[in-house]
C-alpha positions in Angstrom: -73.7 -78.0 -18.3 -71.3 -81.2 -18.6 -68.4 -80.3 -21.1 -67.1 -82.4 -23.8 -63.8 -83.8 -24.1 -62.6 -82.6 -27.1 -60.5 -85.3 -28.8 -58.5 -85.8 -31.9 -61.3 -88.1 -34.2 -59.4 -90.8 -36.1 -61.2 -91.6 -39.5 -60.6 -95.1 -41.0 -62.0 -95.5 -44.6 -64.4 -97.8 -45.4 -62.5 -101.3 -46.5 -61.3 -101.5 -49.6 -61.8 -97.6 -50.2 -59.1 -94.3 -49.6 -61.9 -92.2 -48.4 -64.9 -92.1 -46.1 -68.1 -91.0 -47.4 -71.0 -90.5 -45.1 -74.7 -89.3 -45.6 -76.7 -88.3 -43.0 -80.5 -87.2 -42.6 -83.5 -86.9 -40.2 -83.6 -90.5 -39.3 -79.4 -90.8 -39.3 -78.4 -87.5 -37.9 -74.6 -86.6 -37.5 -74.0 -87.2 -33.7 -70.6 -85.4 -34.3 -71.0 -81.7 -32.8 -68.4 -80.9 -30.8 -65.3 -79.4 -31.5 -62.4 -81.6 -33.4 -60.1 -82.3 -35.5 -58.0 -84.8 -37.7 -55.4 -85.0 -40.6 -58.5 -85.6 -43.5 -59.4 -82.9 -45.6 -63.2 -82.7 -45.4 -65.9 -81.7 -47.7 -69.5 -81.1 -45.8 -72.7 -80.0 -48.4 -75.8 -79.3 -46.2 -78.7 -79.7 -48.4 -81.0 -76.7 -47.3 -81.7 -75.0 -44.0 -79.6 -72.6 -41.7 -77.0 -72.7 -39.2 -74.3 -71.7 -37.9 -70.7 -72.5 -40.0 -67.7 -73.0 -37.0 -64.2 -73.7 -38.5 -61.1 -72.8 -37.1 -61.4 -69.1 -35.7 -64.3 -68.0 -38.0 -68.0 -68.3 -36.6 -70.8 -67.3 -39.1 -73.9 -67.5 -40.0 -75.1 -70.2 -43.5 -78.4 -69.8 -44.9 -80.4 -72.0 -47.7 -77.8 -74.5 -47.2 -73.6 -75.2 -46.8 -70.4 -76.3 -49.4 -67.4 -75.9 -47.2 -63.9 -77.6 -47.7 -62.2 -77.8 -44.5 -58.0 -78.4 -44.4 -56.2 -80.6 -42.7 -56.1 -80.5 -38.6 -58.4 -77.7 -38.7 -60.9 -77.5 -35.7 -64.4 -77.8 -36.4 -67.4 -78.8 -35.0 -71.2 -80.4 -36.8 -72.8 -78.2 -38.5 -76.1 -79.9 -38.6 -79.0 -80.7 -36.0 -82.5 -80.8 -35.0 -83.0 -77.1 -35.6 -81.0 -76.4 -38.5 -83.9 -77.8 -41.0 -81.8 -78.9 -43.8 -83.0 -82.1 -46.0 -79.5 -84.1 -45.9 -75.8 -83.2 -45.2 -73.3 -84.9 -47.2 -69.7 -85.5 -46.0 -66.2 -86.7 -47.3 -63.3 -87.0 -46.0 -59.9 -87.9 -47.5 -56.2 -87.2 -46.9 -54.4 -84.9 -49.0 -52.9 -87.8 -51.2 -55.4 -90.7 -51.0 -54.2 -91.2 -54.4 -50.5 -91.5 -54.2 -47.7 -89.2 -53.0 -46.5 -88.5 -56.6 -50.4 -88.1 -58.3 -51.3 -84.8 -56.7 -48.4 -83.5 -58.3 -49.1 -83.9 -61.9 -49.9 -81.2 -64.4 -53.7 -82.1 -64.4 -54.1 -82.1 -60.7 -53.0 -78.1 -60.4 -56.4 -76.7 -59.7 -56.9 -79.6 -57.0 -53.6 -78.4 -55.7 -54.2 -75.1 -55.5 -57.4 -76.3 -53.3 -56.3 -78.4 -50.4 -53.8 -75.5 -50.6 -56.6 -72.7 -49.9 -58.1 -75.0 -48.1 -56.1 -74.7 -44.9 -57.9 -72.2 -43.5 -61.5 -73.2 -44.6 -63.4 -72.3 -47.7 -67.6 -71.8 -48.3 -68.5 -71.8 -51.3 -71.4 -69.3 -53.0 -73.5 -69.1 -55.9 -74.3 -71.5 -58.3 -71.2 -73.5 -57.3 -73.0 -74.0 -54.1 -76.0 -75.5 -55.6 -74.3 -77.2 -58.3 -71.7 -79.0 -57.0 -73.5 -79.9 -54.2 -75.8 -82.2 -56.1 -73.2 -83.6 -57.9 -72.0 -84.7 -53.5 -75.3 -86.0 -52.5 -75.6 -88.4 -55.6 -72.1 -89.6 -54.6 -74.3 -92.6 -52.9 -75.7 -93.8 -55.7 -72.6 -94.7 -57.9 -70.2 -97.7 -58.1 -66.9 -97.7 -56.5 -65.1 -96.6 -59.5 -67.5 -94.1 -60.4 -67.5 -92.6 -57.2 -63.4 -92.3 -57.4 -63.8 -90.5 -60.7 -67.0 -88.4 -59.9 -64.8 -87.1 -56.6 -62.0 -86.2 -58.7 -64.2 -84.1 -60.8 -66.0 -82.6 -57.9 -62.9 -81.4 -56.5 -61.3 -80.1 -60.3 -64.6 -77.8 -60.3 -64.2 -76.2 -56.6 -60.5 -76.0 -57.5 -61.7 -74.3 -60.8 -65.0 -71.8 -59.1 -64.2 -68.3 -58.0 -67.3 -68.9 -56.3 -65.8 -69.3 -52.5 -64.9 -67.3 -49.6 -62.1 -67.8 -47.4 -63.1 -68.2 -43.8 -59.9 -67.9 -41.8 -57.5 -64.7 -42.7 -54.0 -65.3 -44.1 -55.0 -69.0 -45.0 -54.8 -69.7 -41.1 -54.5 -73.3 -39.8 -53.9 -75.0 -37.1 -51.7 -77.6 -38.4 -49.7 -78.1 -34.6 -48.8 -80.8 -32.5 -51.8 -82.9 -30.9 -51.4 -81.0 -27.6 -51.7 -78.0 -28.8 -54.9 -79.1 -31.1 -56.5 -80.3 -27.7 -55.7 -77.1 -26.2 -57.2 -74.5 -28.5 -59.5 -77.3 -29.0 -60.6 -77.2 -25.3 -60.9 -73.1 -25.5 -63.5 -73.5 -28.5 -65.8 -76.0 -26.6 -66.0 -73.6 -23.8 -66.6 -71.1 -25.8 -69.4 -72.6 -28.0 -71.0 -74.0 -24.6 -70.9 -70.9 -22.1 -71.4 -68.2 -24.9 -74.5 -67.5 -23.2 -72.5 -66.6 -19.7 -69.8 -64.4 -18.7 -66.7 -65.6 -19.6 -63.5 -64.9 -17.7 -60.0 -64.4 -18.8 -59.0 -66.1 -15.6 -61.3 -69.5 -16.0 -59.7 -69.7 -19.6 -56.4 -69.5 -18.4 -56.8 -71.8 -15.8 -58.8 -74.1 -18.3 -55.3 -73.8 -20.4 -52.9 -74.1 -17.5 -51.2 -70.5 -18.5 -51.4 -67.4 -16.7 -54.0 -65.0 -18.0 -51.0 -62.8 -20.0 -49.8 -65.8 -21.1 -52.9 -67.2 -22.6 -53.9 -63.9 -24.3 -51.2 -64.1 -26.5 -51.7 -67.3 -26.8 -54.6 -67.3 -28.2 -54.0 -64.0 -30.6 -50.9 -65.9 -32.1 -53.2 -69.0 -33.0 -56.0 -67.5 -34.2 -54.8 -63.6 -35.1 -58.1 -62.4 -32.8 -58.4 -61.4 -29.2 -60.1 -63.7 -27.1 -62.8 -61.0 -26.2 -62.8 -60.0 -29.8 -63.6 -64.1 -30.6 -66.2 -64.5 -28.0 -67.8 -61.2 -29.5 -68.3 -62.6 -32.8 -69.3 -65.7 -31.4 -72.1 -64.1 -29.6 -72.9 -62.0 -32.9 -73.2 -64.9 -34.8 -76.3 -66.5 -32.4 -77.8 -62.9 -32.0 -77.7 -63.0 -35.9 -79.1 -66.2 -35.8 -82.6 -64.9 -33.5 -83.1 -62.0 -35.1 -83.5 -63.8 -38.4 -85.4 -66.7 -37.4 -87.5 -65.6 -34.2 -90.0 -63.0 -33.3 -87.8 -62.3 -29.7 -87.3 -58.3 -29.0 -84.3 -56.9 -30.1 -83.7 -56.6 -25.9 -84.2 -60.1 -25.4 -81.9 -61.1 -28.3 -79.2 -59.2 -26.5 -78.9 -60.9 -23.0 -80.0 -64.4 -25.0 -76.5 -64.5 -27.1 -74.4 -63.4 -23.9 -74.2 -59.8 -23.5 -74.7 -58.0 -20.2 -74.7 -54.3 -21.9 -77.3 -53.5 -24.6 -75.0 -50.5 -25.3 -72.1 -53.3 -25.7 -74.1 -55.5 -27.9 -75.1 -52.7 -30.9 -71.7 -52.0 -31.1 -70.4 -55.3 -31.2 -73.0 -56.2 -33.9 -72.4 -53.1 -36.0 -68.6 -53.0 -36.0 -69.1 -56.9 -36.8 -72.2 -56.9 -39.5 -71.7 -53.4 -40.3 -75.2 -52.3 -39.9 -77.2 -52.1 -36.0 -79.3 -55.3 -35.0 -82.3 -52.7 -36.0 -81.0 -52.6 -39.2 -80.2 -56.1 -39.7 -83.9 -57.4 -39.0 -85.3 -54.6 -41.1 -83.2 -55.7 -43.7 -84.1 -59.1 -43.8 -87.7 -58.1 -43.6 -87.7 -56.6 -47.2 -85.7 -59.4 -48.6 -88.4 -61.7 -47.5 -91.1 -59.0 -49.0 
């Protein structure tokens, strides 16, 4: 499989406008799937469907649709495509102060604050936020200029305001570091997300990174607080997650499909990471959908 370069994504606003806003659907899908970052906070709704959410150090699983805010420099990669089955995805990107240095500081702007704040290490939102301010995204499209300015400001006043919301990397963790070291862990999280499936060693990763295995082992635990086999793991959890909910395939086959050798391996992986056995999981899911 030919890997992608990852690469810092520079993000000009439209002219005339201090933010980008971009809607995408079946016949303009979002192209964008590899890993990447840049200095924009960034606000992706998915409009229905499932699929797997990958932000910073944290893989996981979305269902029925998507509302993440993701901070500043903090890897990512699409969250959308032909399989995921969702309607639209909605997504705008802005820099922290694309209204002035001195605005974000006033009394009125605290919960918005408080956001791009939390926001550093990635937030999903739940609930009835979920489905309610993610309408409010999708109409974004239809509005004037000015409209649009004040409509975003109240969007981002309600998810500052919402105890709705999960935050997906521990500690608030970002990876707000110099551009070699974003294409670095950058380049680790593309290999990852396209030899899952494989065996992957410490020693390809270090000489991927140009470190000695040691050396990129705690590497890799200071940027993202996790193991490298502990990452990879979850990684693989994630997709297995993914097939048990969505095909018929044999718990077996699900197994070696997401990348582990070791059946033995993968229940225990998937319990001490769900906290119920792959079994357990599917069964579960079974009398939801009853």
């Amino acid at each position: 499989m030919q890997k992608t370069k990852p690469a810092f994504e520079a993000i000009a606003p439209d002219f005339g406008h201090s933010f980008t806003y971009q809607k995408f659907n079946a016949n303009r899908p979002n192209t964008n799937l590899v890993w990447h970052y840049h200095p924009e906070i960034e606000l992706v709704y998915v409009n229905g469907g499932n699929g797997k959410r990958q932000i910073g150090s944290h893989v996981s699983y979305y269902r029925d649709g998507d509302l993440i805010l993701i901070g500043s420099n903090l890897p990512h990669c699409g969250f959308t495509d032909a399989c995921t089955g969702n309607r639209s995805e909605s997504v705008l990107q802005m820099k922290a102060d694309f209204l002035g240095r001195e605005f974000l500081n006033i009394p009125e702007m605290a919960h918005v604050r408080n956001l791009f704040e939390k926001a550093k290490g990635g937030i999903a939102f739940t609930g009835g936020a979920k489905k309610k301010i993610g309408e409010k995204i999708e109409i974004l499209e239809y509005k004037s200029e000015f409209q649009r300015l004040l409509a975003i400001l109240n969007i981002l006043n309600e998810l500052g305001s919402t105890t709705e919301y999960q935050i997906l990397n521990a500690d608030h963790l970002s990876m707000e570091t110099q551009s070699k070291e974003n294409d670095r862990i950058n380049a680790i999280f593309n290999y990852v997300k396209e030899h899952y499936q494989e065996p992957i060693a410490l020693e390809t990763m270090a000489e991927l990174t140009h470190m000695t295995v040691p050396s990129f082992c705690r590497y890799f635990k200071k940027v993202t607080r996790k193991t490298f086999v502990q990452f990879v793991n979850e990684y693989r959890v994630v997709h297995a997650s993914n097939l048990l909910s969505e095909s018929q395939m044999s718990i077996t086959d699900v197994c070696f499909a997401s990348g582990f050798n070791n059946f033995s391996h993968f229940n225990k992986s998937f319990k001490a990471f769900t906290g119920m056995s792959p079994s357990g999981y599917r069964n579960q899911l079974k009398s939801v959908v009853r």
